[in-house]
N, C-alpha and C positions, 0 to 999 in steps of 0.2 A: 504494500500500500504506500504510495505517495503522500509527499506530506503536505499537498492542497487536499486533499482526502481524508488524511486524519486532522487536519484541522478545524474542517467542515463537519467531520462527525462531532469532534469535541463542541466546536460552536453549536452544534444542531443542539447538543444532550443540554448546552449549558442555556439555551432558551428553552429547551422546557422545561426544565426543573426552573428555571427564576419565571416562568408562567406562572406555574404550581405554587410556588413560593408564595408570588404575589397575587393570587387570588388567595390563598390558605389567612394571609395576615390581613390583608385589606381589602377583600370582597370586591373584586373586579373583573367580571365578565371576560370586558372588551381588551385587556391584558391578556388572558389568558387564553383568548380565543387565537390574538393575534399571534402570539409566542410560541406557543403549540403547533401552530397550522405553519408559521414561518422554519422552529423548527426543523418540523415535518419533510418540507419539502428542501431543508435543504441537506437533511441527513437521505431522503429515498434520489436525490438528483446525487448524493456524491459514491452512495454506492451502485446507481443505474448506469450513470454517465463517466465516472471515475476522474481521469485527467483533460477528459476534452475539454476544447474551448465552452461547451454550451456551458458545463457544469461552469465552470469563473464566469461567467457573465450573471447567468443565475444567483452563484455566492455574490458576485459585485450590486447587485439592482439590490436583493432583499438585505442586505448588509447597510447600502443607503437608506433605505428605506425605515430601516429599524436602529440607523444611528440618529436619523430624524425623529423620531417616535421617542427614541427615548431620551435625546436631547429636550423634544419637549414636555413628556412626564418631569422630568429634573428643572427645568425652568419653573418649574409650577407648583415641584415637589419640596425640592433642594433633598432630596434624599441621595446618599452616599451610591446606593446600590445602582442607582436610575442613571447615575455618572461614571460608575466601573463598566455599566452596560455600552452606554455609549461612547467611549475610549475602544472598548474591544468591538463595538462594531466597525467602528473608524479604521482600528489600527486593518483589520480585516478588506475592508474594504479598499484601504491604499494597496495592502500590501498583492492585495490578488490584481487591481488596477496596474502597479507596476509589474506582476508577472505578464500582464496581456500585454504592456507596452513591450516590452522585453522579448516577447515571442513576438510581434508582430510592427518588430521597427524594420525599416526601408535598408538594405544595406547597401 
């Protein structure tokens, strides 16, 4: 296994469990639905698709997406967790954006 692959699972396990988390402490649905479902698909895209291009593009959209979300939970929240979340989605999201740059520069 590749390590955009294991790092996609561990990402994948560690929004679901901080879904679970935070629906368990603070009774929120739309949390849990989103974390779960996000995820969901990016643990069955990393062992369907493994190292192809689709899977990074996939890891890059929902990684935006969910550094957004929970940048703005932490604007609103100022909770510690809402701000570790969104750093790791971040770091995740550059880091897979420079593997796409990197495979697919002009030579």
């Amino acid at each position: 296994m590749k390590t955009t692959s294991l790092i996609s699972l561990i990402y994948g396990l560690v929004l679901i469990l901080s879904g679970f988390m935070e629906y368990s402490f603070q009774n929120r649905i739309l949390s849990l639905i989103i974390e779960v479902f996000g995820g969901i698909i990016i643990i069955l895209s990393s062992l369907y698709f493994g190292e192809k291009k689709i899977h990074k593009y996939i890891l890059i959209g929902l990684s935006l997406l969910l550094c957004a979300y929970y940048g703005y939970n932490f604007s609103k929240t100022l909770y510690f967790f809402q701000a570790l979340l969104t750093m790791v989605s971040f770091y995740i999201f550059v880091r897979e954006l420079v593997m796409i740059l990197r495979i697919t520069k002009p030579e």
